[in-house]
Steps between C-alpha positions, in 0.01 A plus 500: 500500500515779303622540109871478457648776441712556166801636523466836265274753622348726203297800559217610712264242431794185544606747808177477655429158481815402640484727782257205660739233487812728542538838660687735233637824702615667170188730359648452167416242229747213560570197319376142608714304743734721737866482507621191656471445869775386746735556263817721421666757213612304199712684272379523180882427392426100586165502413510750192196230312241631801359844298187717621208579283427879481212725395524843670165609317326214654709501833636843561875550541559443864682158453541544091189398462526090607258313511636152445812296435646276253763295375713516170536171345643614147649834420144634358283283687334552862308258702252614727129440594177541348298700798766715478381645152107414603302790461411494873844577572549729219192654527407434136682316180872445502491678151399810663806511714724750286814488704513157578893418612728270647754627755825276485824532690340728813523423852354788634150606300600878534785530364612546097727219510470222213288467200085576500372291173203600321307180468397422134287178508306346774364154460249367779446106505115487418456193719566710792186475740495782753231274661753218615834714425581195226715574232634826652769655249583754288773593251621812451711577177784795535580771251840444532753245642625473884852321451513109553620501806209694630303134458418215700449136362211338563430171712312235266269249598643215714791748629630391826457894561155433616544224692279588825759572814728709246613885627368740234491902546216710380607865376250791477451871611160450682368513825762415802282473771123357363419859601551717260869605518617461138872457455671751345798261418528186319417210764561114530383266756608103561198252458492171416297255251272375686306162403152557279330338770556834699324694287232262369417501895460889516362530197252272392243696260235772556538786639879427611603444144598187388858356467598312212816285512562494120522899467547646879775446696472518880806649682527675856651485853298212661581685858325846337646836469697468147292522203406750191222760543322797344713652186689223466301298233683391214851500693759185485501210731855355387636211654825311434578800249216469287148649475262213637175793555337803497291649811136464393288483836415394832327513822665842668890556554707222722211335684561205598285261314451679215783438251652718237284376103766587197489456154664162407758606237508176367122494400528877389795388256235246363246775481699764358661307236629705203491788674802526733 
């Protein structure tokens, strides 16, 4: 079985080594996991928490320069995932990255519309293991405020929000297709939280990575065809209006089998404390 991919592709090395597990049409650096699959447009107007991450030095200016997605959970405060600021997909340190932003309030990537944030703090949890994908998160802080209403509460632990068999949507502007055809609008797709035993099955350890109940979060379409995919890492699973995860890995895009892994906000409010 080959490594799961994660869902933010960064540079030509990250590029490369995905291009075995997933077939990337675009010649261009992209971020980790595609735009979702099997999904539709979802206007950033009812979704205006779901921001991009932008660096057009590092990714060129094609799509504003995303390479991953987020979430804002405070007016200053962004959650998204540690590969995403790895220096695999960065191609070196996160503190080399001069023109780190956030893009909030933009459906469509090209156009001028909403606010583009200079980022001015990044924390990465240091328990993050890029070996198992454990502890996958990141906090970015903003230079300056998006308005209240531009954030989404989060689901703590023993929320009926992740109750397995709940409808949850996944929003990103990756890959659409598992084949490279990167969305060039904001996207959301309907899964479902899907019991731990779905994903302990698929991924047991090695070279498949290795699912962890108390900080992953397994989500997905058990019938295939609906999941999160390259240069969508970091992006919102929400469910029952509140953030429950955010996409960290998995086996391909939609196959059947092989189960959406997220972030489980809960544990990353336990990790992050003091700093959202």
């Amino acid at each position: 079985m080959p490594r799961p991919v994660v869902r933010a592709l960064t540079g030509v090395l990250a590029l490369t080594a995905a291009a075995a597990v997933l077939p990337l049409a675009s010649p261009l650096p992209a971020a980790a996991d595609s735009i979702v699959v099997g999904g539709q447009p979802a206007p950033v107007a009812d979704s205006p928490w779901a921001v991009a991450l932008s660096s057009r030095d590092r990714f060129g200016g094609a799509r504003a320069g995303q390479f991953c997605g987020g979430v804002a959970v405070a007016p200053t405060k962004i959650l998204t995932v540690a590969h995403c600021l790895g220096e695999e997909a960065l191609g070196g340190p996160v503190s080399r990255v001069r023109d780190l932003r956030v893009i909030a309030g933009r459906d469509r990537l090209s156009d001028t519309t909403g606010q583009e944030i200079p980022v001015r703090g990044v924390w990465v949890n240091p328990a993050y293991d890029p070996a198992t994908n454990a502890g996958d998160l990141a906090v970015l802080t903003l230079s300056r405020a998006l308005p209240q209403s531009s954030v989404i509460p989060m689901a703590r632990a023993g929320d009926a929000a992740y109750r397995a068999g709940t409808a949850a949507d996944v929003y990103g502007w990756g890959d659409t297709t598992g084949s490279g055809t990167y969305a060039p609008v904001l996207r959301s797709a309907r899964v479902q939280v899907l019991p731990d035993s779905e994903c302990a099955r698929a991924y047991p350890g090695g070279r498949e990575g290795t699912y962890d109940a108390s900080g992953m979060l397994c989500a997905g379409d058990p019938a295939g065809g609906r999941d999160a995919c390259q240069g969508d890492s970091g992006g919102p699973l929400v469910a029952r209006g509140r953030l429950i995860g955010l996409v960290s890995w998995g086996s391909g895009c939609g196959r059947v089998g092989s189960p959406g892994v997220y972030t489980r906000v809960s544990a990353a409010v336990t990790w992050a404390e003091g700093r959202i």
